[in-house]
N, C-alpha and C positions, 0 to 999 in steps of 0.2 A: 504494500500500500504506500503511495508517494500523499506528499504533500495537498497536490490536490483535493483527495479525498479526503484528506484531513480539513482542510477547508470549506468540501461538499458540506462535509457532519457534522463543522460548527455551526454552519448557513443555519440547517435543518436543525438545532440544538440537540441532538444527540451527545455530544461531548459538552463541556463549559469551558471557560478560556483558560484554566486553570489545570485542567489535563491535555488542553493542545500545547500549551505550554511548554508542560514538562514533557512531550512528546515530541516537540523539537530539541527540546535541550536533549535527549535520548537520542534521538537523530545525529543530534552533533558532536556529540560525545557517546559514540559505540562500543560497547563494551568489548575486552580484547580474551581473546579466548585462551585460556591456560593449558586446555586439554594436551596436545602434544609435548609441550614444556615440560608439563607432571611427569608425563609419563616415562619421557626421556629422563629427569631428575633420578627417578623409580628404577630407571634400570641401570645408571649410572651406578647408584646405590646399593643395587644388588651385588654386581661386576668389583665394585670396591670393596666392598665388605665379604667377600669371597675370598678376594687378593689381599685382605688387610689379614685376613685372618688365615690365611693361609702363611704371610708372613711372620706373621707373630708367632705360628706357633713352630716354622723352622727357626725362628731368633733361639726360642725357646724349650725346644725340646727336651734338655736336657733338665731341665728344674720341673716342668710340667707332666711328665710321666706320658708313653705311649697310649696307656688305659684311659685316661682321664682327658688328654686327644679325643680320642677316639668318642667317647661319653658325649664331649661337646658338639663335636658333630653328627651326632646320633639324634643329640636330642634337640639340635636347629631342624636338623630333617624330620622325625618327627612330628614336631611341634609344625612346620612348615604343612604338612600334610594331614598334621589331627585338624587344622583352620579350612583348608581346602576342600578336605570333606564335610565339615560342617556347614560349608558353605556356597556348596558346587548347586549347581541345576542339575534337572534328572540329564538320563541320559537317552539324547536323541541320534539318529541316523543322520539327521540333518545337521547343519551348524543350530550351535551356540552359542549362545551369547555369554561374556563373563561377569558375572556378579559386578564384580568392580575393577578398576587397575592395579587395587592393589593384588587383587585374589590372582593373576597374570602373575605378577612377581613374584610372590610368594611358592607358588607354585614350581617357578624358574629354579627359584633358590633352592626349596627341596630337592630337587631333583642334582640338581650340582653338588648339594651334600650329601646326598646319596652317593654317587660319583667317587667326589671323593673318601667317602668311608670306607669304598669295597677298594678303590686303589690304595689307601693306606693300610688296609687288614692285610691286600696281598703281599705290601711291598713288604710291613714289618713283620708280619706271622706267617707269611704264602700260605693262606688257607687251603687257596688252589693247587697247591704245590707247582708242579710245571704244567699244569693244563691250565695255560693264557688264555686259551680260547673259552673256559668256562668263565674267568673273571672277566671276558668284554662279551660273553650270552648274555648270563644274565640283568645286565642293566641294558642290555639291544632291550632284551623283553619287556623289564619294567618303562623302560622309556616308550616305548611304543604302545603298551599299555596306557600311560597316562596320556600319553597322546589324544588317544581315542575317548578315554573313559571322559577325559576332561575338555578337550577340544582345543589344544592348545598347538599352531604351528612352529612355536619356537622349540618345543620340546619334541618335533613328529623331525625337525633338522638333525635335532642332537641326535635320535634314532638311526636317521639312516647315514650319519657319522659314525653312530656304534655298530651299525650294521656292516661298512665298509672297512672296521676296524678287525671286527668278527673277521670278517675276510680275509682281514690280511694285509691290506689297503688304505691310503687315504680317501678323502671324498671329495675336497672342493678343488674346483680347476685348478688354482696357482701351487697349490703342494703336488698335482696330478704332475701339472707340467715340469714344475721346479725337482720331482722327487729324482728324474732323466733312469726310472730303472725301466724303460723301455726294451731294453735289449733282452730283457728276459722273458720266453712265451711266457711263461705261464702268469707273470702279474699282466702282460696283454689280456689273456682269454680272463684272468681274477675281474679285471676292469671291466671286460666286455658285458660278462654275467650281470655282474652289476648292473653294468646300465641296462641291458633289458631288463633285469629284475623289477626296476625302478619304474621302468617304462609300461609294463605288463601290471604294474601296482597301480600306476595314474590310470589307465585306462580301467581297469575292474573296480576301481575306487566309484568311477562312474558309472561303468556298467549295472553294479548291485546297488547301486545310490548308497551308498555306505561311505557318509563323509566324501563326498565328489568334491569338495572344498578343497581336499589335502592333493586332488589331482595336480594344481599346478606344483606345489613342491617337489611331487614326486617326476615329474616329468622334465623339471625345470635342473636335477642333479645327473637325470637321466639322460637325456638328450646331449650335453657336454661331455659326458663317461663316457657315455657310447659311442659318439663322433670322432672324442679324439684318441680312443683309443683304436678304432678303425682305421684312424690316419696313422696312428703307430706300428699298428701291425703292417700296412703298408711297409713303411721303410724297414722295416723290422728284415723284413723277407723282398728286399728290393731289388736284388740279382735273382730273384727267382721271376721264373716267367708266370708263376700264377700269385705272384702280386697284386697283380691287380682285379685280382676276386675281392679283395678288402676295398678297393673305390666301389668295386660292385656294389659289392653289401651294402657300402655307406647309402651308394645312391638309388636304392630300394625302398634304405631303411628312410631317406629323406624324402621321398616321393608320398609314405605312407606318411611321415610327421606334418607334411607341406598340406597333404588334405584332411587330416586333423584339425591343422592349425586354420587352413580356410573355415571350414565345418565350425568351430569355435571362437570363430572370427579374433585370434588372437595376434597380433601383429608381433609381440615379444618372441614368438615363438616362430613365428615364421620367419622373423629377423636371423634367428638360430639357425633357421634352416638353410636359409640361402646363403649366411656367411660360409658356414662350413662346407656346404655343396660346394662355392666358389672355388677355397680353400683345394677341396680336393681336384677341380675341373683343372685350377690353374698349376698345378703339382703335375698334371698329365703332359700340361704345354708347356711347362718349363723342363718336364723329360723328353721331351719332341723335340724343344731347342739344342737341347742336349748335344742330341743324339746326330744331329745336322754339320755338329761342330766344323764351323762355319762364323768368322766374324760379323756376317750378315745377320746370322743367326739371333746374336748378342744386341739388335739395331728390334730386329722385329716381334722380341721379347720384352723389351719397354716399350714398342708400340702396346703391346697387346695387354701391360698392367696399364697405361694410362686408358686407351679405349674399355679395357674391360671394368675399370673404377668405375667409368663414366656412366657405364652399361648398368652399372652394378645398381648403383644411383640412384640412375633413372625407376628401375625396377623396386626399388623398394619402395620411393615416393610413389608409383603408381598401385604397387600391394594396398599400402596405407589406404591410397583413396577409397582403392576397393573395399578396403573392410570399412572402412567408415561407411561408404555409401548402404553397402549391402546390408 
């Protein structure tokens, strides 16, 4: 409602001069919204008091006793988790909504002190003894668990971190690319699993309408696992002549993500798609120049990143449009 009609409905005496008044002064002075601030504050203050107190108690270890370690962070988790139950919404198929910002954090925190109490049992007592693989199951499970039980996407990431740990594996692109042990099949095909796993999870999340929310995370870990580890195994096996079954794969598996992404009119993901498709098309033509070896060669291969940028470009702003329009 503008001014106008504020004016209409003093004409008409519906209001008195005394509420258009302060309905200008309200106007001119709009109130400014705290919401994201808090929250960011909130989680600041999680992240801090995890790291404060994770400090304190290596300053200290030695005056504070393992046990009683262990007790504190037993009973922040917990305590973190007797509040979250008391305070959760039932449990739906669909999203949730969370009680309040604080019940989010809280909930964050539990679960990181969880974390850490099964990584400090095993480092100082190896409950597990040498089966690592049980001390990163069990919190994959409970993580994923809370995930659902509660509806929370920050804790459905830490899962399929501890999923990829379970594995064997990291999970986010810049340790993927940074960790260079490419050279070894078997963390190729480790990676690969993964990312279908991930991929085959987005999709059935929708499928059975069971939390279809948590689709884009799972597709969003998945989609990068899976590409660029596709482009790995490439080089991986690059004097081999079936090499390039792995561009195959890629670009099947991009064909299916491309009409997904249309289907769900999602431009992030199509973005994905076409970068990495690129990625792999222009890997093909930079082995063609190669192969020419030919100084000419070396002229018609920066032709072909500058036209292909252009190319590239173009096609995304024109995707965009499309999904806007459609």
């Amino acid at each position: 409602m503008n001014a106008t009609h504020y004016d209409k409905l003093k004409e008409e005496d519906f209001i008195s001069d005394a509420s258009i008044e302060n309905i200008r002064i309200r106007e001119q002075n709009p109130l400014f919204s705290l919401h994201w601030e808090l929250k960011t504050l909130l989680y600041l203050g999680v992240m801090l008091l995890s790291t404060g107190l994770g400090i304190l108690i290596y300053k200290n270890i030695d005056t504070i006793g393992h046990q009683v370690i262990l007790a504190i962070i037993a009973a922040i988790s917990i305590g973190c988790f007797a509040y979250c139950l008391k305070h959760r919404a039932p449990f739906s198929r669909e999203r949730v909504k969370s009680p309040n910002s604080l019940f989010d954090y809280l909930l964050l925190l539990g679960c990181l002190s969880f974390l850490t109490f099964v990584g400090y049992l095993q480092f100082q007592y190896t409950v597990f003894g040498t089966n690592y693989g049980m001390a990163t199951f069990i919190p994959m499970l409970l993580l994923f668990f809370v995930a659902y039980e509660f509806d929370h996407l920050g804790i459905l990431s830490m899962g399929i971190a501890n999923l990829a740990i379970w594995m064997g594996v990291s999970v986010t692109p810049a340790q993927l690319l940074s960790s260079g042990n490419f050279d070894n099949e078997t963390v190729i095909y480790t990676y690969l699993i993964l990312g279908l796993i991930l991929l085959l999870a987005g999709q059935l999340s929708e499928y059975f309408n069971f939390k279809k929310h948590f689709r884009f995370s799972y597709l969003h870990f998945g989609i990068h696992i899976s590409f660029v580890s596709l482009l790995f195994g490439y080089f991986n096996h690059y004097s081999s002549s079936l090499s390039f079954i792995w561009l195959l794969v890629l670009f099947v598996l991009a064909f299916y993500l491309y009409t997904d992404a249309r289907k769900h009119k999602s431009f992030y993901f199509l973005l994905l798609v076409v970068l990495y498709s690129y990625i792999a098309f222009s890997i093909i033509m930079v082995r063609g120049f190669i192969a020419i070896n030919d100084i000419g060669a070396i002229y018609l291969c920066c032709l072909y990143f500058i036209g292909s940028a252009i190319a590239l470009i173009r096609l995304l702003i024109y995707l965009n449009k499309q999904i806007k329009a459609s």
